[in-house]
N, C-alpha and C positions, 0 to 999 in steps of 0.2 A: 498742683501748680496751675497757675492760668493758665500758660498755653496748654496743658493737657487739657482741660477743664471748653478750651479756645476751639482746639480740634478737635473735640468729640463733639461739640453741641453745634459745628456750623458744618453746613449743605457743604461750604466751598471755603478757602482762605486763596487767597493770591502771593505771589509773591512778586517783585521786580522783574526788570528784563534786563537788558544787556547793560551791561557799564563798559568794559574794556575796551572794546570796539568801537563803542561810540566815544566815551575818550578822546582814544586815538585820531577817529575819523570826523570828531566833530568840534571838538577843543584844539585839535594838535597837540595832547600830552604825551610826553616821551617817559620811559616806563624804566624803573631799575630791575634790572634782567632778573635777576635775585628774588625779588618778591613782587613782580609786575605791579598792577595797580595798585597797593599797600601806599606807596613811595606817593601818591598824589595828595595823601592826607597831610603831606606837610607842602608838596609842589606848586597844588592848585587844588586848596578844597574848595573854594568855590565851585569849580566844575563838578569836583564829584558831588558835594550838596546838591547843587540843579538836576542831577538825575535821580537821586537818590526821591528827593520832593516831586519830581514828577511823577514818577510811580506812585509814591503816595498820596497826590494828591487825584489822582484816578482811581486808587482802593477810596479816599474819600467819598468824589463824584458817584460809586456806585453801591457805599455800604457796604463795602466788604471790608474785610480784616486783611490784611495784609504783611506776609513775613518780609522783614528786611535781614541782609546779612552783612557782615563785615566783609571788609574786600583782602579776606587773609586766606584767601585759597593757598598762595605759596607760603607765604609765611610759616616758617618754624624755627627752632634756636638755630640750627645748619645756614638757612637762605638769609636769616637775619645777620647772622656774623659778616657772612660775604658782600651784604648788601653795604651803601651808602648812610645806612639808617641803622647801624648797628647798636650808637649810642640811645637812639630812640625805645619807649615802650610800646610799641607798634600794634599789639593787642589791646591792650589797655584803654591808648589813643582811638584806637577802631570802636570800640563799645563806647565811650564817651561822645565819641562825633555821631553815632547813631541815635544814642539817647539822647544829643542836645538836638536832634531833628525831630524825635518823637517829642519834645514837651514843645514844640511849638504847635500840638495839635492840640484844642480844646480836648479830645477824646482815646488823644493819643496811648492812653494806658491798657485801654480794654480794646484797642482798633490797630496796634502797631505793634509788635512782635518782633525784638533785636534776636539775633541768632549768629552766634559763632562760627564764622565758615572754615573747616579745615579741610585739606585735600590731602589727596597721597604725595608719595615726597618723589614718587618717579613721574614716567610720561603717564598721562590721562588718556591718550588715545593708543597707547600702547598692552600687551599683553605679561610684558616681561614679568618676573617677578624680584622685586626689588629689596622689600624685607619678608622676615617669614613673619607668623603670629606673633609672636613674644618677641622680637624686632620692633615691630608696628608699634606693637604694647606701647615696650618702652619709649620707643620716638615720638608715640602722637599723642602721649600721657603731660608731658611737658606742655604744650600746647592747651589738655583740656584742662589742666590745674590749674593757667594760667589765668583762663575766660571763668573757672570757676568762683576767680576773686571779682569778678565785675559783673555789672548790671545785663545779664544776658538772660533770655527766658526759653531759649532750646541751644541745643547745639547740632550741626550742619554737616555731616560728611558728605563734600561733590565732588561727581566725576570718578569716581572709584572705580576702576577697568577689571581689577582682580581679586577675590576672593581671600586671599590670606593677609593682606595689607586691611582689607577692610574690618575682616573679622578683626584683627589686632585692632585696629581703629574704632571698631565699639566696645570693646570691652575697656578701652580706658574712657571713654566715652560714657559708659556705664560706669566708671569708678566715680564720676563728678557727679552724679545723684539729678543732673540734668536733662531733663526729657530731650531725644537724639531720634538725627532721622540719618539714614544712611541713605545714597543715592546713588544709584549704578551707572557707568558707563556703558551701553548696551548695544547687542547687531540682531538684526534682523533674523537671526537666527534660534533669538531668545535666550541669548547667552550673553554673559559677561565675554570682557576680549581675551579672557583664559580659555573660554571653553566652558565655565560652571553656567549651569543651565538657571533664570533667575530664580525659580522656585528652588531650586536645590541651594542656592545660595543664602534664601531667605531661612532656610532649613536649620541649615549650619549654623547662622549668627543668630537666629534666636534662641536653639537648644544650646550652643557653648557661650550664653553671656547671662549674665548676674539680672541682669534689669536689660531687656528685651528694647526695641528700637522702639519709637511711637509707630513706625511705619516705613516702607520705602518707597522708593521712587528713582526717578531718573534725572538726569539734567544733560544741557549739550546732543540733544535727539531729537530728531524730525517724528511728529505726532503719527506721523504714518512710519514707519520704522518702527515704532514705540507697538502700535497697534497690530503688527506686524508680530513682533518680536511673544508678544504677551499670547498672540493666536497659535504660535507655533507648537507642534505635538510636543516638544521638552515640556511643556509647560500648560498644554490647552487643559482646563478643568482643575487644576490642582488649587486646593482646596487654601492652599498658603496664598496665592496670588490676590486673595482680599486684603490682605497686607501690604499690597502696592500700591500707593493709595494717589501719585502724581508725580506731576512733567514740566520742568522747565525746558525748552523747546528750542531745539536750535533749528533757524528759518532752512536749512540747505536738507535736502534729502541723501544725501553724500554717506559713505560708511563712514566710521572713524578714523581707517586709513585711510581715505583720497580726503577726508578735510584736516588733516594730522597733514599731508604731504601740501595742501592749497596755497597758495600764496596770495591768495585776494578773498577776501570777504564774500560767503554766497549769500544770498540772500531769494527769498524764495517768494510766493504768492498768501498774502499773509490773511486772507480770505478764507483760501484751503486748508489754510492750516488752524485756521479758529474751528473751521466743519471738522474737520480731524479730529480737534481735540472734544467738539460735544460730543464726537462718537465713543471715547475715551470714557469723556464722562457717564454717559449712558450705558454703556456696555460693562464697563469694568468699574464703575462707580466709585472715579477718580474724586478727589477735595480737593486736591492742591495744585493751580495751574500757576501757569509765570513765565518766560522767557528767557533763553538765552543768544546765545551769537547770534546774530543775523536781525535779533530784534529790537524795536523802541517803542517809546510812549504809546504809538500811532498802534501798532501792536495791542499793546497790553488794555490798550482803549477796547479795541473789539472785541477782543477776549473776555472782558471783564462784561463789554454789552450783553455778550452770548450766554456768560453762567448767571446773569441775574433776572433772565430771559426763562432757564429753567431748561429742566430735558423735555 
């Protein structure tokens, strides 16, 4: 498929930064509790267009490829029923508003990469456990069936805190024949918020699934955390951690529980955290950078200066 073919053969791919946050703090879009950002594709796409293009037109400006995703983190048949937009196709809708952003690029086919975003159905900064495997299966199977009818060229698990939600979450992930990247919620400890060490996580969902992830990574984590997390003895040298291959980056150095409890926006020195992540890159010979909370344009601009800059 192109995007395998996309992430085997390039140094680096990019992906967007934050949307929700900026939204909120720069449009004033008000959000349906149920599927947060989803609701703006009928509210104000304008707004979400403008971000969505800015990113991309910064993977432009530096020659990189660039993953975009749908803003269906919470979306599933559950959040859709309760939501406002019940009557809508709110997946469907999502891949078509990405795809009519990619054909406004001369080269947008081999340079823009739409990706189905799903999340777990409980907290993301939490440890709980919410469903078991075959739980997951069945709940997050509905979702990938649905992206498997539309114009999508990977599929996205973010923020994944626990281990048995996730696993269930690739193997229906793995049913839709879709190249898939799982994405952990992670502590400084090197551990999912369960406790599962990331190596041994990695472990698990590639020996119990049909067709193996293209790789993983993290999202919603401060690049020094991340570095942190990947150094720790659960995890230092193990031989699966090549398979962790990137980091969309939350600006705050905060754990998961003091930015789960925060009630304002951190945002951090966005400098440090570009060095951060070329350490990332260089060390652990990460491909996939991007941003989340705390980040913009301004952001993804330096980031993008730094990996085409080179280790």
């Amino acid at each position: 498929m192109i995007f395998e073919k996309l992430f085997h053969n390039s140094d680096v791919l990019l992906t967007e930064g934050a949307l929700v946050e900026r939204l909120r703090d720069e449009f004033d879009v008000e959000f349906d509790k149920h599927i947060n950002h989803a609701g703006v594709l009928y509210t104000n796409p304008d707004a979400l267009e403008c971000l969505y293009k800015q990113y991309v037109d910064i993977g432009d400006k530096y020659k990189l490829p660039i993953m975009l995703m749908t803003p269906t983190r919470k979306v599933n048949f559950e959040s859709v029923k309760e939501s406002c937009f019940s009557d809508k196709d709110i997946i469907g809708d999502s891949c078509a508003f990405l795809n009519k952003i990619k054909n406004q690029y001369p080269d947008g086919a081999e340079s823009i990469m739409i990706g189905g975003l799903l999340g777990c159905k409980g907290d993301a900064y939490g440890s709980e456990i919410v469903l078991g495997i075959d739980e997951a299966y069945r709940f997050h199977r509905r979702q990938t069936l649905q992206f498997a009818k539309e114009e999508v060229d990977y599929l996205f698990a973010g923020i994944m805190p626990e281990i048995n939600e996730a696993l269930g979450m690739a193997r229906a992930m793995a049913d839709s024949q879709i190249p898939y990247i799982i994405s952990f919620m992670i502590k400084k400890n090197g551990c999912l918020l369960d406790g599962t060490p990331i190596s041994e996580a990695i472990r698990l969902i590639d020996k119990e699934t049909n067709v193996k992830p293209l790789c993983y990574m993290t999202n919603c984590v401060h690049s020094t955390n991340v570095r942190q997390a990947l150094a720790n003895e659960v995890n230092d040298k193990d031989i699966l951690l090549k398979r962790f291959k990137g980091i969309q980056a939350n600006s705050s150095v905060l754990s998961p529980e003091e930015l789960n409890n925060c009630g304002i926006l951190q945002q951090g020195d966005f400098v440090g955290m570009v060095d951060e992540m070329q350490l990332l890159y260089r060390e652990f010979d990460f491909k996939i950078f991007g941003g989340c909370c705390g980040t913009n344009d301004k952001f993804i601009d330096q980031l993008s200066a730094m990996l085409i800059a080179g280790k």
